[in-house]
N, C-alpha and C positions, 0 to 999 in steps of 0.2 A: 504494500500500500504506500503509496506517496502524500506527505502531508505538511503541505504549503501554508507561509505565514505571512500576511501581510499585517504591518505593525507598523508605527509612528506614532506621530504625536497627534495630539485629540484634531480635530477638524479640518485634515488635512486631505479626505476624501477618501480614505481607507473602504469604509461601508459600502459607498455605491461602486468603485472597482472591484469590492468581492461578491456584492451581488450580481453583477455584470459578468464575473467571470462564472456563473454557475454552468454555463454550455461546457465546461472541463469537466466536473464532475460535483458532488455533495461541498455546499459552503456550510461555511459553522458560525454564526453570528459574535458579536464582540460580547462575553461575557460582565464585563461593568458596567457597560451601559444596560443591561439588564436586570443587571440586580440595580441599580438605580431608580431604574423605570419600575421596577415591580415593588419596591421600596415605597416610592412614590405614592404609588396606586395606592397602597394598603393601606400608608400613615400621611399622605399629604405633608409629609416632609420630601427636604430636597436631599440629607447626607442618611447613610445608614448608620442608625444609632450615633451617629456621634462620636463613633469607636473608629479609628483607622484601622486598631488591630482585626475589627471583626469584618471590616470591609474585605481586607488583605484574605482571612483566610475564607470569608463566603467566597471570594475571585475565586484562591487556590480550589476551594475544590468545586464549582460550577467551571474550571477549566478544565479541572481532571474527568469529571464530569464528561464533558464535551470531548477530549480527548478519546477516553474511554469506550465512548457512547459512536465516535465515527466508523462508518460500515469498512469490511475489512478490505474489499476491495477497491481499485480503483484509485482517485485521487478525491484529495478531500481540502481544499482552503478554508483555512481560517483567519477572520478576523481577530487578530492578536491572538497568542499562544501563553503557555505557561510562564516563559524567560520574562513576560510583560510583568506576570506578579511577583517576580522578582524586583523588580523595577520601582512597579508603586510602593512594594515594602519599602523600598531605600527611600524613596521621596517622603515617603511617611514619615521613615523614622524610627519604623517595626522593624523587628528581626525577621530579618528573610533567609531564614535557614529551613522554614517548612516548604516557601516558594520555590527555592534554590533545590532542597533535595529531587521536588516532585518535577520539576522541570530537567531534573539529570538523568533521572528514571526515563520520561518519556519525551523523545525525541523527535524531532520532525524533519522534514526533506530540508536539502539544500538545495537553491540558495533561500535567504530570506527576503523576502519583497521590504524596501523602508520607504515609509510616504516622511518626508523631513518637512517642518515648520512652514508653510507657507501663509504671510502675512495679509496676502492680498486676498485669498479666500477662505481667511480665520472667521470666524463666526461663533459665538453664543446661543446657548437657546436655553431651554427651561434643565434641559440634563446635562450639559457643559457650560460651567461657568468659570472656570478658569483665564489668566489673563495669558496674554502671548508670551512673556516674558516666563510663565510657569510652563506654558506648551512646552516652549524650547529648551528648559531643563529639565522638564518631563523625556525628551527627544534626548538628551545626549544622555540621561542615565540610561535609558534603552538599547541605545547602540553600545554603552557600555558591559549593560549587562550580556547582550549579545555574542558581543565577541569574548568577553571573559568563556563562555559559556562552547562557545567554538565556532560557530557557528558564519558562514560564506554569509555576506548582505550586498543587497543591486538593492541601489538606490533609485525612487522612479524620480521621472522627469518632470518637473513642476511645468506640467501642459496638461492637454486635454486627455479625458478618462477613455477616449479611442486611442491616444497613443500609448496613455498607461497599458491599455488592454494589452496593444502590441509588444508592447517592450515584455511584458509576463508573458504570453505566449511565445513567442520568440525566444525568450529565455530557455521555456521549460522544450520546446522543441529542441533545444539544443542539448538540452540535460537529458533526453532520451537515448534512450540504445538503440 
């Protein structure tokens, strides 16, 4: 099974590239914005509990979760992977040693797709409220974590989501046997 990540920083257009890419095979939605959205619903608040620690490990395991849960065959994209709650644990502040291990355990295709900061079509909305300035620290703990982690990264092109499209198909066409 081959299992593709595309990851960056918040509203850099990761979402509609991986739903766009579902003609490949099974996408896997972004697990924080999930638990945000469903958080939301339940208590009409905007953070879960208030706790980073419990945001951090709802992430870990609704990514495990998702990891676990993708069919065996085939290929399968995900928006962001486990290395991501590795990620938010550091920006947090949490120990990311639960994130760290479950992301070492389950591994995914190389290369990794990265959408990096882009300022001109940053946006807010009621589930990302973050400022650019946290984006883009958000963005290098990712690629940090990333590569500590081993992991090949292709950066996309801050252009249009048909040329993102090409540049991941093209990519993985060439990662074929």
């Amino acid at each position: 099974m081959k299992r593709y990540i595309v990851t960056g920083a918040p509203g850099t257009g990761k979402t509609s590239l991986v739903q766009l890419l579902a003609h490949l095979g099974e996408v896997v939605g972004e697990p924080a914005r999930e638990l945000i959205a469903e958080h939301r619903a339940a208590t009409g608040e905007q953070s879960l509990d208030g706790s980073p620690e419990i945001f951090v490990q709802r992430l870990i395991d609704r990514s495990i979760e998702k990891f676990d849960g993708a069919r065996a065959d085939g290929m399968t994209i995900y928006d962001r992977g486990l290395p991501d709650c590795v990620a938010y644990a550091n920006v947090f502040g949490v120990d990311p040693s639960a994130a760290l291990a479950a992301a070492q355990q389950r591994r995914y295709s190389v290369p990794v797709f990265v959408a990096a900061p882009w300022e001109e079509i940053y946006t807010t909305d009621e589930l990302r409220q973050a400022t650019f300035a946290q984006v883009t620290a958000f963005h290098d703990e990712l690629i940090a974590v990333y590569r500590q982690l081993g992991y090949q990264l292709v950066e996309l092109p801050k252009t249009s989501v048909a040329e993102r499209i090409r540049v991941v198909t093209t990519t993985l066409q060439s990662d074929s046997p």
